[in-house]
C-alpha positions as CSV (number, residue, x, y, z in Angstrom):
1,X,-22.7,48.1,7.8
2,X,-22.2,51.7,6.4
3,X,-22.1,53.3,10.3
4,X,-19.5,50.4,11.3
5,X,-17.3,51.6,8.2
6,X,-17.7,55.4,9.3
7,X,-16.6,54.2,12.9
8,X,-13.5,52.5,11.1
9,X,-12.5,54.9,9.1
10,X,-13.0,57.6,12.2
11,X,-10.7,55.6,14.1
12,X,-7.8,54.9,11.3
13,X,-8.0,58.8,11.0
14,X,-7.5,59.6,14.7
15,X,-5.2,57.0,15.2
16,X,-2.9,58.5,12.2
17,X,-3.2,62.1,13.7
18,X,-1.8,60.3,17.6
19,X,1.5,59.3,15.0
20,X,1.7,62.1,13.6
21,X,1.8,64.2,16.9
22,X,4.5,61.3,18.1
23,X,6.7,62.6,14.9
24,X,6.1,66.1,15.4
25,X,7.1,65.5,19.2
26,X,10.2,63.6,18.6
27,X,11.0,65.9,16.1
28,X,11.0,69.1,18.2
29,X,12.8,67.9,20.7
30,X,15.8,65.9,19.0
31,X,18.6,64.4,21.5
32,X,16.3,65.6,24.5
33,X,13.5,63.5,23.9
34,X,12.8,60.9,26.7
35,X,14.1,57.3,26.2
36,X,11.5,54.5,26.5
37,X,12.7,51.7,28.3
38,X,10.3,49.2,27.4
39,X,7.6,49.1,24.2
40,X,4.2,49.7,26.0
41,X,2.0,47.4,23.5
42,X,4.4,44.9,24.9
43,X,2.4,41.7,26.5
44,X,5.1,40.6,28.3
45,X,6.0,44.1,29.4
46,X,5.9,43.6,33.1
47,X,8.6,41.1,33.2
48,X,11.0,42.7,30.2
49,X,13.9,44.1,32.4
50,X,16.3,45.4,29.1
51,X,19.6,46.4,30.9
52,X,20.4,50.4,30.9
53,X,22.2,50.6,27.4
54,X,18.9,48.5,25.3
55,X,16.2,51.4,24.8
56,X,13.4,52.2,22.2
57,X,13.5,54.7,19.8
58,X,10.3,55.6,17.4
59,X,11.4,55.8,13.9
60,X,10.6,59.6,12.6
61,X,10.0,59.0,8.9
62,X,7.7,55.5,9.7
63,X,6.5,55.6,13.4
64,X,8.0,52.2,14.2
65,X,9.7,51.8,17.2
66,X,13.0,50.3,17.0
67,X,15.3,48.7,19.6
68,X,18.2,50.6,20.1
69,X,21.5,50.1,19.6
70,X,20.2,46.8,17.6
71,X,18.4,48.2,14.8
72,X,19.8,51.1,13.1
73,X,17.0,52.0,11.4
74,X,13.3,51.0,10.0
75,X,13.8,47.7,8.9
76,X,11.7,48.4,5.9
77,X,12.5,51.9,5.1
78,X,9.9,53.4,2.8
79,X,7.8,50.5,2.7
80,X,4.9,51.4,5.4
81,X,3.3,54.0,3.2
82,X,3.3,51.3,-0.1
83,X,-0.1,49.7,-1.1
84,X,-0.4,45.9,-1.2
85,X,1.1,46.0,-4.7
86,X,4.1,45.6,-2.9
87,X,3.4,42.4,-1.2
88,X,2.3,41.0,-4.8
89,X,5.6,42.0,-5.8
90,X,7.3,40.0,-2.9
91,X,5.4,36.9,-3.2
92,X,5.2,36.7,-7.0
93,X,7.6,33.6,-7.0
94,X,5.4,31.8,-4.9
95,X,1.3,32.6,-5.8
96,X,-0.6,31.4,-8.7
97,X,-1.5,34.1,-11.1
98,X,-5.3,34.4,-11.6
99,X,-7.0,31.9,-13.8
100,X,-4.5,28.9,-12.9
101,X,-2.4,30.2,-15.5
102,X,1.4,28.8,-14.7
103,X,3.7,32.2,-14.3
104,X,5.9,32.7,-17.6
105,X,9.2,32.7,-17.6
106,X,11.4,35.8,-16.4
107,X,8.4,36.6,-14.2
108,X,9.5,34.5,-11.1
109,X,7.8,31.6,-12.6
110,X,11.5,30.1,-13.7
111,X,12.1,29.4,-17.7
112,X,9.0,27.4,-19.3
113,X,10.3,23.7,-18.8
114,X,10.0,21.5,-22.0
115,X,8.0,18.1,-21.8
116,X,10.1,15.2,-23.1
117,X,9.4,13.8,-25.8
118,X,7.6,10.4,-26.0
119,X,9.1,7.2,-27.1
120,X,8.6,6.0,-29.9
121,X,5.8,3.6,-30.4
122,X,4.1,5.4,-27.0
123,X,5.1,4.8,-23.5
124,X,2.0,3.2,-22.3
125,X,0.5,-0.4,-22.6
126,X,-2.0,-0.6,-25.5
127,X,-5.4,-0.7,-24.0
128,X,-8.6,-3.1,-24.9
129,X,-11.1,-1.4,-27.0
130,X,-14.0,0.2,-25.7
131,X,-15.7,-2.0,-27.8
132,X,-14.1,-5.2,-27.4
133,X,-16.2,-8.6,-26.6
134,X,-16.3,-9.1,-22.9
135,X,-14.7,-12.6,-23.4
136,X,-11.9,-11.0,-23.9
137,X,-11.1,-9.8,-20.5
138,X,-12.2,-13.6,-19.0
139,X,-9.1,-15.1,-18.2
140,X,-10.2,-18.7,-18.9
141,X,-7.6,-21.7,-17.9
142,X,-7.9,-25.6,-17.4
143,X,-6.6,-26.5,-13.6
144,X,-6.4,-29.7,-12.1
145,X,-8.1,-29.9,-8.5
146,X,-5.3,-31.6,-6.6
147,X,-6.7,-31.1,-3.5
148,X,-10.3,-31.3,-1.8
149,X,-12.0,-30.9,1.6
150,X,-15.0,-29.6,3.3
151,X,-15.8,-26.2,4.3
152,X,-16.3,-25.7,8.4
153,X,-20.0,-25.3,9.2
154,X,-21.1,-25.7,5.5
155,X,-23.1,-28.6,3.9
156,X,-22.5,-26.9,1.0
157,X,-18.9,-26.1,0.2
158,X,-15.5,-27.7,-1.1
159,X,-12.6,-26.2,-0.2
160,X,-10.3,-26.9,-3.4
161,X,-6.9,-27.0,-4.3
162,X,-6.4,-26.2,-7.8
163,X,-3.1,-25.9,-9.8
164,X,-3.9,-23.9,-12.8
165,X,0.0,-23.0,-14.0
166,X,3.4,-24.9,-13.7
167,X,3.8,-23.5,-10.1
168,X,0.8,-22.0,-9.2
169,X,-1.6,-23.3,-7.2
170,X,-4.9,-21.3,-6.1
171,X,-7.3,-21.7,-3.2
172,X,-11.0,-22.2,-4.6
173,X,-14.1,-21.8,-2.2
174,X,-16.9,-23.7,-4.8
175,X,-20.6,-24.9,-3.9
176,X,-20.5,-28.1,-5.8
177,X,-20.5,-30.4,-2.7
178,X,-24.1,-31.6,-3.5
179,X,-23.7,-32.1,-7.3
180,X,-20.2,-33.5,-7.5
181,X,-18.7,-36.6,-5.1
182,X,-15.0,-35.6,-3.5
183,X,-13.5,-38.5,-5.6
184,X,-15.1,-37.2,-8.7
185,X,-13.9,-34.2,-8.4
186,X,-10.1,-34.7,-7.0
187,X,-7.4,-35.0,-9.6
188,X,-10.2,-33.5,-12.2
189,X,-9.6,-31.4,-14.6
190,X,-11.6,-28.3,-14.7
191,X,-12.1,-25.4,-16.9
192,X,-11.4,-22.0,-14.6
193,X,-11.8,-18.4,-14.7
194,X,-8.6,-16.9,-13.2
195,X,-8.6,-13.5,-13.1
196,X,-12.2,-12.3,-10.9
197,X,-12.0,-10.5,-7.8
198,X,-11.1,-12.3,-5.1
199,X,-14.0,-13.4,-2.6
200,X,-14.6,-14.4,0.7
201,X,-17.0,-17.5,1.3
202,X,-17.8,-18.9,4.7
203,X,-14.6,-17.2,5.4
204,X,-12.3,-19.0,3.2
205,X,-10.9,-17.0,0.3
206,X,-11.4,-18.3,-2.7
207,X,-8.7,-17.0,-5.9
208,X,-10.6,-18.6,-8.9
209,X,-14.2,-20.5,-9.7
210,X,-14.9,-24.1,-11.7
211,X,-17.0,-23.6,-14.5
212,X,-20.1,-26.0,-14.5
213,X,-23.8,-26.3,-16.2
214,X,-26.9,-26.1,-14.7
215,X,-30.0,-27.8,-15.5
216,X,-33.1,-29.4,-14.5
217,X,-33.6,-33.1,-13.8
218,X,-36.9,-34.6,-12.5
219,X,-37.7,-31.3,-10.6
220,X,-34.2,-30.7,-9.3
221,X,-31.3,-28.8,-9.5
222,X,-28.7,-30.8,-11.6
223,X,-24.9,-29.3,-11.6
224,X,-22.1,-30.9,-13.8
225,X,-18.6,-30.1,-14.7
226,X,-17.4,-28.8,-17.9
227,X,-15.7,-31.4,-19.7
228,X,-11.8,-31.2,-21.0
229,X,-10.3,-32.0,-24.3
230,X,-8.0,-35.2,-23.8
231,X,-4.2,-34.0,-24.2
232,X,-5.4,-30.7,-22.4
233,X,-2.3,-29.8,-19.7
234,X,-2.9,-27.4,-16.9
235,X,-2.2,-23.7,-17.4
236,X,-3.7,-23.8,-21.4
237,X,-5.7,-20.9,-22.1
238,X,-9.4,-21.2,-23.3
239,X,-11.2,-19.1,-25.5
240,X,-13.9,-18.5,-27.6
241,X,-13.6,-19.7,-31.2
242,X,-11.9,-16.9,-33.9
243,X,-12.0,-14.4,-30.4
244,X,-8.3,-13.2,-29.3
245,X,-7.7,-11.6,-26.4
246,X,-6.8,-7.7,-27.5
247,X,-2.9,-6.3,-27.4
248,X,-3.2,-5.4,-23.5
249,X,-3.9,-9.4,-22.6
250,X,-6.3,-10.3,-20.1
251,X,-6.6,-7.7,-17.3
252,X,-5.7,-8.1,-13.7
253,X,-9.2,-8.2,-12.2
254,X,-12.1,-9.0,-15.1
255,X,-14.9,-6.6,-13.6
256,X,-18.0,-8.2,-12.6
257,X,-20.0,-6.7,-15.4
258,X,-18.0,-7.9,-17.7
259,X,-17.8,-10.9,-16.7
260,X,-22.3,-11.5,-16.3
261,X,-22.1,-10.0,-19.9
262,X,-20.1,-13.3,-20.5
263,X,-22.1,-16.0,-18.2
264,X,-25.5,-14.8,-20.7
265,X,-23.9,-16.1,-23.7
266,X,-22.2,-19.1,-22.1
267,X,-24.2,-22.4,-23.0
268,X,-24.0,-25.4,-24.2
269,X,-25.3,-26.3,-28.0
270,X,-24.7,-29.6,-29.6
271,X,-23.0,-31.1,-26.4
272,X,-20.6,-28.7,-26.4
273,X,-19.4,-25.6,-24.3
274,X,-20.1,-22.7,-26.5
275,X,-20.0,-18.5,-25.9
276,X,-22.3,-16.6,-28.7
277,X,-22.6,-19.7,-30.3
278,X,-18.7,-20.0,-30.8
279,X,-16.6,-23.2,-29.1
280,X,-14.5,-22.7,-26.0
281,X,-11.8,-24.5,-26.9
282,X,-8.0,-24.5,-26.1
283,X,-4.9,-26.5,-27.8
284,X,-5.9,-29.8,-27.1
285,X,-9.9,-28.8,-28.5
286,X,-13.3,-27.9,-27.6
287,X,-14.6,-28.2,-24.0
288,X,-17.7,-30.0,-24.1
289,X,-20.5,-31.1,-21.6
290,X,-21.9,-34.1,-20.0
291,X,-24.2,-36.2,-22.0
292,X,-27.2,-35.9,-20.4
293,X,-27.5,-31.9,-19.5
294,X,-29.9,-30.5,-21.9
295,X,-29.1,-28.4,-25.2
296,X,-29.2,-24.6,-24.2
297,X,-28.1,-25.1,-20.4
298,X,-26.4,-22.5,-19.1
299,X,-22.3,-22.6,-17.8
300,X,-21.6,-20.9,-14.8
């Protein structure tokens, strides 16, 4: 590395003494000096035909050769012999200074811009509490199932229509087609979470899930609804007893951790549908559960 520097700086040395000879040259010999016609470094040299009055003419003070009669003179007079201070200066608008730092003001950064002020009361949505019970981003709803049929190439799955607002009706892909009988379960109401990620099963999308227990009956799997209150209408909102949902409402998509932190606590106590041992109940009441599923079945 320390012999290709000496070669380098060999080079830049000789190369400077050529210019300077050039100077002296064109110097000595004022008006008489030869006119190039053409720059020699010039790749495309061989086909550049200038006519008679377009010459070149090396600048005596620089070394740069110019292009007579359009250029007068160096078009940076003065500048060839600056360090690279110069070309700091130039683009000092433009770079970021060292450090990130944002250029101040009068220093080609522009005048230090002032942030506007907030509203009051803050601009932003108030956000759920780190702490906050994970029931409270379960967007829980009664629906009715107004509509039921049978998945393609599934023994296993409804296909469900189920209105859960005034006007809104959502597709729901559920595996209760060996537990529940289609004319139990159309025109049912149902107790729904609203607001998981939407999935795909066999296929079908499916915008929301029934809620039902699970239990055990002579060695088998036994799967029943959750029941309604009577005088529940669709759309109500179910919660857990003395739990409110936090300033921000119910978010847009309840994350799936969330929501298996909520599916350990849901079970049924006393015949009814209960989260931490607290009711799930909406205007109309408590949801409750089918007589014969056991105390302490789980509600998925």
């Amino acid at each position: 590395a320390r012999r290709t520097f000496e070669m380098s700086s060999a080079l830049d040395e000789a190369c400077k003494k050529v210019d300077d000879l050039i100077l002296e040259v064109g110097k000595s010999m004022g008006d008489a000096a030869p006119k190039l016609r053409t720059d020699p470094d010039d790749p495309w040299v061989e086909i550049w035909n200038p006519p008679k009055s377009v010459y070149k003419e090396r600048c005596q003070a620089t070394g740069y050769l110019m292009t007579k009669p359009f250029e007068r003179n160096n078009p940076m007079p003065g500048q060839f012999n600056e360090t690279c201070d110069y070309i700091v200066k130039l683009l000092k608008p433009v770079i970021k200074p060292k450090g990130g730092a944002k250029p101040k003001g009068g220093e080609g950064g522009g005048a230090k811009k002032e942030k506007p002020a907030k509203p009051a009361g803050g601009g932003k949505l108030a956000q759920p509490a780190a702490d906050e019970d994970p029931i409270c981003k379960a967007r829980l709803a009664i629906g009715k199932v107004i509509e039921v049929s049978h998945v393609e190439n599934s023994d296993k799955l409804y296909c469900c229509k189920v209105q859960v607002g005034p006007e809104e009706v959502r597709q729901v892909i559920t595996g209760l087609r060996k537990f529940v009988p289609e004319d139990d379960l159309k025109n049912r109401m149902v107790l729904t979470i609203l607001n998981l990620k939407v999935a795909k099963l066999a296929g079908q999308t499916s915008e929301a899930m029934i809620l039902a227990t699970e239990s055990e009956s002579d060695g088998n799997l036994s799967v029943k609804l959750v029941h309604v209150p009577d005088g529940a209408a669709v759309g109500d909102v179910v919660s857990a007893e003395g739990v409110a949902p936090g300033a921000a409402g119910y978010p847009k998509e309840c994350k799936s951790k969330f929501w298996d932190a909520v599916k350990a606590k849901l079970a049924v106590r006393g015949g009814v549908a209960m989260y931490d041992g607290k009711r799930l109940t909406c205007a109309a009441g408590a949801c409750s559960a089918d007589p014969s599923v056991p105390d302490g079945s789980p509600i998925k």
